[in-house]
N, C-alpha and C positions, 0 to 999 in steps of 0.2 A: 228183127223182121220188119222191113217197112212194107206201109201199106200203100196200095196202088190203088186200088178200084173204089168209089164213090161207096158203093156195096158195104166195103170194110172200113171204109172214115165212120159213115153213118152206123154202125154197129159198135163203133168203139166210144162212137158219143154217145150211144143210147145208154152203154153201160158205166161209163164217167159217169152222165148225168142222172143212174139211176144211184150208184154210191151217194153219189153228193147228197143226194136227196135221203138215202139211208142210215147214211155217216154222219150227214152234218157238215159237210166236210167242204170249204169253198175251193181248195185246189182240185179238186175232182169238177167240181164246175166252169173252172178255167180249161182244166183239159177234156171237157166236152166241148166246151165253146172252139177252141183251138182244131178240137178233127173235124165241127164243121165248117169251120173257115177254112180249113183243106180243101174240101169239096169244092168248094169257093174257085178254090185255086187250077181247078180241072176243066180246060175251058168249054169241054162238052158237056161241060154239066152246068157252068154258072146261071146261064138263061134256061135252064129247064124247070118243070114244075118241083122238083127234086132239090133242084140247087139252090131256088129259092125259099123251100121250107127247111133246106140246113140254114139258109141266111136266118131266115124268122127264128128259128130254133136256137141260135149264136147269142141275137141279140135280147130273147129270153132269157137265157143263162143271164147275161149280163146286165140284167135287168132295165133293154130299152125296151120297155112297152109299145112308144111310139115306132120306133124303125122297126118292132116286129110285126104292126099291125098293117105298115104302110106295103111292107114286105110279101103280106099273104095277103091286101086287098088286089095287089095288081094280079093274082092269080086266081082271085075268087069264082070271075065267070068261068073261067076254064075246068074249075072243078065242079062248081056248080052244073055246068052242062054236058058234063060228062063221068 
């Protein structure tokens, strides 16, 4: 079954990256990092608030602290003010 919708990337990373975290396991962490770099790939979704918290959430998994922080500052006012 492939998945299509942003909806179903982001759900299948949430649960990758919750194994990983339960397991132990770093291949469950690649393959959350990987459905959100899908999202990535969806171009109604890359510049959304959405697309960029799967970006921050990718390079969490893979441990870039800095690109996830640079990631969720350019969206801060926007959730901040809403």
């Amino acid at each position: 079954m492939e998945l299509t919708s942003a909806s179903e990337l982001m759900l299948k990373g949430g649960v990758y990256a919750t194994l990983a975290q339960v397991l132990n396991d770093t291949e469950y962490k690649k393959f959350a990092a990987e459905c959100y770099d899908q999202v990535l790939n969806i171009s109604s979704e890359r510049d959304t608030v959405k697309g960029i918290q799967c970006r921050a959430s990718a390079h969490i998994l893979r441990n870039e602290m800095s690109k996830a922080c640079a990631a969720l500052d350019s969206i801060e006012d926007y959730v901040i003010d809403h």
